[in-house]
C-alpha positions, -999 to 999 in steps of 0.1 A, spaced: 686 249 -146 716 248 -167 730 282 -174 761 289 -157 773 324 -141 809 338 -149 831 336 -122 841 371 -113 875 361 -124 860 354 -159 838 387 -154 874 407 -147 888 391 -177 858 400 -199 854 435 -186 883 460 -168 661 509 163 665 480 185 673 441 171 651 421 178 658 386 193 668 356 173 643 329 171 617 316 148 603 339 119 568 344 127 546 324 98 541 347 71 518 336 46 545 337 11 540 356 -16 534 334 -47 563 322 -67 568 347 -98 560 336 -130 594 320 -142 610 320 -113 618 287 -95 628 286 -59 669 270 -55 660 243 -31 692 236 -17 728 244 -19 736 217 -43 712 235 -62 729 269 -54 761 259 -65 755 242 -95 744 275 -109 769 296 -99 800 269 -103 822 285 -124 828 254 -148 801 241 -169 796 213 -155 766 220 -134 763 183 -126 796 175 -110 791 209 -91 755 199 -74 769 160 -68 798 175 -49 778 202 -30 749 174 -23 774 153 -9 790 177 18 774 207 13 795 235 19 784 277 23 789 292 -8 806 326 -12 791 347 -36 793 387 -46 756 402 -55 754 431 -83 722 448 -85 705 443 -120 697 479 -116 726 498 -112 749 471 -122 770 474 -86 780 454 -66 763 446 -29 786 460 0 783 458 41 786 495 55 803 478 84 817 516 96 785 533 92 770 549 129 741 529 144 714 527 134 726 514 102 761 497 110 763 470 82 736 482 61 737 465 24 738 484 0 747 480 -39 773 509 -43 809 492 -55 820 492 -93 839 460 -89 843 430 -61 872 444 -38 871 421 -14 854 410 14 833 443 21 811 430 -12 815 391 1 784 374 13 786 338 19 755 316 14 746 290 38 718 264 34 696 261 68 679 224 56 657 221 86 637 255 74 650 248 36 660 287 32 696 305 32 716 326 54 739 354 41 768 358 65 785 393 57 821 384 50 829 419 60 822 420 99 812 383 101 777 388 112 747 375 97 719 396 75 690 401 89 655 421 79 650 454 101 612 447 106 611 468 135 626 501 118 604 528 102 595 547 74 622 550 47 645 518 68 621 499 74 631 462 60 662 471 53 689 446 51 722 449 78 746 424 89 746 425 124 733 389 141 757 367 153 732 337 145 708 330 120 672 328 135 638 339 114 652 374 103 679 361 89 666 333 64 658 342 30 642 325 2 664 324 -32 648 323 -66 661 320 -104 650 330 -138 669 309 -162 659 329 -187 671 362 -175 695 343 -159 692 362 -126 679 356 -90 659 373 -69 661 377 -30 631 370 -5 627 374 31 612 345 51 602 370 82 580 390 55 577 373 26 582 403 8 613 403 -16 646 425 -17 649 455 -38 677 480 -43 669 519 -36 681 532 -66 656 567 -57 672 571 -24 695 595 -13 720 601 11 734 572 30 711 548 19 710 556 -13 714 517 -33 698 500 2 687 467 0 653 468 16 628 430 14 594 454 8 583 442 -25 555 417 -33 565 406 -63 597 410 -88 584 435 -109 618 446 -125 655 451 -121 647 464 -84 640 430 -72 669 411 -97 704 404 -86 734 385 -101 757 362 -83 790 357 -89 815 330 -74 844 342 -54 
């Protein structure tokens, strides 16, 4: 894995209901790995894709050596915006994801990355509210899996599974409680219209892509 993201610095330049408790995910059998899609397996690995410089090398030696959470800003390869926490919607939904903003304005579309080794999956800590992302397997019908930053700690709904195609240079998103991976509700309406929701069984298109950018 070579290719290198633009920072969104270079990007700007370029361009103007109940939780359930934290503990272990249950053991969900995973779906299979996509075809050309290789799971990141570490945060070395993380950051020497999305390090800003080309040199991937330096990036993963220095992230292997103390490795440090990564904060990144996620644009849907669907809509082409970028990932936000709804931290002042009502509950149900307070810090709901969804991929609504034009442009990174701060830390409402900051997530920060953090490598769990023991399970070997990632956390996404909302830099907007502070609170971890988990899957809502316990909501229904149109919510149901849907993504919200609301744990304080990062147990089995909050682990994910990150993938990359280096030739669409893209990643994709999936859930460890599940195993199903994230997709972005561009047919929704209404509040959650552009929700991130982990209920798809494959990456069968843009729904399921993201891009990451360094912040």
């Amino acid at each position: 894995m070579t290719t290198v993201l633009l920072s969104l610095s270079a990007l700007a330049a370029t361009s103007a209901l109940g939780a359930p408790a934290v503990g272990a995910a249950p053991q969900v059998a995973p779906a299979a790995v996509p075809a050309g899609w290789e799971r990141i397996d570490d945060a070395a690995e993380l950051a020497g894709i999305t390090e800003e410089s080309g040199d991937a090398q330096t990036a993963r030696a220095a992230a292997a050596a103390a490795p440090e959470p990564t904060a990144l800003a996620v644009e849907s390869a669907r809509n082409n915006k970028f990932v936000a926490t709804e931290k002042t919607y009502a509950a149900p939904n307070t810090g709901a994801l969804r991929a609504r903003s034009d442009v990174y304005g701060g830390s409402w579309e900051g997530i920060t990355f953090e490598w769990i080794g023991e399970e070997s999956t990632f956390a996404m800590k909302s830099q907007a509210n502070g609170l971890y992302v988990a899957v809502e397997k316990n909501y229904t019908g149109a919510s149901q899996n849907l993504l919200r930053a609301r744990s304080t700690s990062a147990g089995g709904w909050e682990r994910f599974v990150l993938y990359y195609n280096e030739t669409l240079d893209r990643f994709a998103i999936q859930s460890e409680l599940n195993g199903l991976f994230v997709a972005m509700e561009n047919s929704y309406t209404g509040t959650l219209q552009y929700a991130l929701r982990a209920r798809s069984a494959d990456v069968s298109g843009s729904w399921e892509e993201f891009n990451l950018y360094t912040i």
